[in-house]
C-alpha positions as CSV (number, residue, x, y, z in Angstrom):
1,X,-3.2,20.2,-55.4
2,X,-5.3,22.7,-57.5
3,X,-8.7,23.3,-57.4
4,X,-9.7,21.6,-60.6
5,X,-7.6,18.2,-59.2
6,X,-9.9,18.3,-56.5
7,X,-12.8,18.5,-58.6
8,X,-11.3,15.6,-60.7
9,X,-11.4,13.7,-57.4
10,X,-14.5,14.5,-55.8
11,X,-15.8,13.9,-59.3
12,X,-14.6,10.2,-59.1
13,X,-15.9,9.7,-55.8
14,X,-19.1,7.3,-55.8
15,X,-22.4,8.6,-53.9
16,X,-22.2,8.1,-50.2
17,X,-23.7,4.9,-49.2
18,X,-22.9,3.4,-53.0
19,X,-21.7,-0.4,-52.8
20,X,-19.4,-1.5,-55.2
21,X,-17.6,-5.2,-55.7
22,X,-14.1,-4.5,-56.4
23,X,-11.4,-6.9,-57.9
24,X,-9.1,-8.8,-55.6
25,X,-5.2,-8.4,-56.0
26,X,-2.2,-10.3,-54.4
27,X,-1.6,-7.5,-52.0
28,X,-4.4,-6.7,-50.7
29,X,-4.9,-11.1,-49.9
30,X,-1.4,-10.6,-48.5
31,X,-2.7,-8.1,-45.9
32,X,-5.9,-9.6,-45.1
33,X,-3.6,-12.9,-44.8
34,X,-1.1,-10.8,-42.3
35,X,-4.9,-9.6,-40.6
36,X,-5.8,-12.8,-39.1
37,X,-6.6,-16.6,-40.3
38,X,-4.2,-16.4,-43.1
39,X,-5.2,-20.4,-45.5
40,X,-8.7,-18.1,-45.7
41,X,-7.2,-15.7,-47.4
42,X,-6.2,-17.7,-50.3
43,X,-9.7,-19.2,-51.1
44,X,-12.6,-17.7,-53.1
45,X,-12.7,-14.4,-51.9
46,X,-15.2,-11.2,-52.2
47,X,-14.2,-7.9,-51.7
48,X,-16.1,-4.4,-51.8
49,X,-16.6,-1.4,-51.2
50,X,-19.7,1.0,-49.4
51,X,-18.5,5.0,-50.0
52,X,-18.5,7.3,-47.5
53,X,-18.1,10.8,-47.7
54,X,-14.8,10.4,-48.0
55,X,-11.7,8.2,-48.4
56,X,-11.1,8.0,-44.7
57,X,-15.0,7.0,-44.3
58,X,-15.1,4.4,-46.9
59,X,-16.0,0.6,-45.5
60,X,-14.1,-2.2,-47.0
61,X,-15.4,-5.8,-46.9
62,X,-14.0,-9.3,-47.4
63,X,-15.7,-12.6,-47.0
64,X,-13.8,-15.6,-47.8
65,X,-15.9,-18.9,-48.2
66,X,-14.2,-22.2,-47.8
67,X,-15.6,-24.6,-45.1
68,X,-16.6,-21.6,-43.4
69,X,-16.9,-18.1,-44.3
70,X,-14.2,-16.0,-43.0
71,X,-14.5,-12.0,-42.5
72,X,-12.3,-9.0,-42.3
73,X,-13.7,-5.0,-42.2
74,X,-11.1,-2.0,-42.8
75,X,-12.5,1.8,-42.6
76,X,-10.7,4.6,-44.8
77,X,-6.9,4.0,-44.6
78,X,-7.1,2.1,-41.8
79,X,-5.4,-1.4,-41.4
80,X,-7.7,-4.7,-42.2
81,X,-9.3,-6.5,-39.1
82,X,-10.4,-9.9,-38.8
83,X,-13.5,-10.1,-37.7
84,X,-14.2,-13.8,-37.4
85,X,-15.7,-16.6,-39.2
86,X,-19.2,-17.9,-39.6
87,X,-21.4,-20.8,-40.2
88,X,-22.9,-20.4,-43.5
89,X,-25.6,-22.7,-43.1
90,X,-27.0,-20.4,-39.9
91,X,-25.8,-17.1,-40.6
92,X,-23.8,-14.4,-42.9
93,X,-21.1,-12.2,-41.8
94,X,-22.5,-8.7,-40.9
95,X,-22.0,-7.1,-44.6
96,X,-24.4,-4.5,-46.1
97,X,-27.0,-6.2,-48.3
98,X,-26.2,-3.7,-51.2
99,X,-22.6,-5.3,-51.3
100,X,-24.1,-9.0,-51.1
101,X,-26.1,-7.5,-54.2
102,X,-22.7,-6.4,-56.1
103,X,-21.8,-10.0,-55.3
104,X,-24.4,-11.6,-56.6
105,X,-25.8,-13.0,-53.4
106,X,-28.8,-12.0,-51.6
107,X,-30.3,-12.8,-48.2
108,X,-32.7,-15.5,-49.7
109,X,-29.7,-17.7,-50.3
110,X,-28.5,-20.7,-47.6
111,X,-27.5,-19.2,-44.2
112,X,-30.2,-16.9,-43.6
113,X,-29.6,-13.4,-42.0
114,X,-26.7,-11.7,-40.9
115,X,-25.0,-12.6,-37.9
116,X,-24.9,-10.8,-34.7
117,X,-21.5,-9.0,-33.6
118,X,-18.9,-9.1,-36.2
């Protein structure tokens, strides 16, 4: 890669800490299926994204909400990781409140503050 292909790159890059919603495809529901709890998967899904300093420190988020809401967490190119599910009505998934912000949501909505572990 040349230098200026770097600098293309870097120059794509959002700011460290940045959250961003990003749009859902089929394959990236088919590995958070394949992850764990796999009829969450094909509900109403959100998906982001806080930067890190790189690609291999980037956080990935998912939250599906059906009766629950279901959660999965990949870092960089790591694989995705099921994290649990959560009673919306007590609690929400352990997400940065910048991504619930991308999402439209905020802390002030039903289920009150983040939940513990994750």
């Amino acid at each position: 890669m040349t230098s200026s292909a770097n600098d293309d790159e870097d120059a794509k890059r959002l700011p460290a800490g940045s959250a961003t919603s990003l749009v859902i495809d089929k394959e990236t529901r088919d590995l958070l299926a394949r992850a764990g709890h796999p009829e969450a998967a094909s509900g109403t899904l959100y998906y982001g994204l806080v930067a890190g300093d790189s690609d291999d420190t980037d956080r990935f988020f998912a939250v599906a909400m059906l009766d629950r809401q279901y959660f999965w967490t990949k870092q960089g190119r790591d694989g995705w990781r099921y994290q649990g599910d959560f009673d919306g009505r007590v609690c929400h998934p352990p997400v940065p409140p910048e991504l619930y912000a991308q999402w439209g949501m905020s802390f002030s909505t039903p289920g009150g503050p983040s939940c513990a572990g994750g």
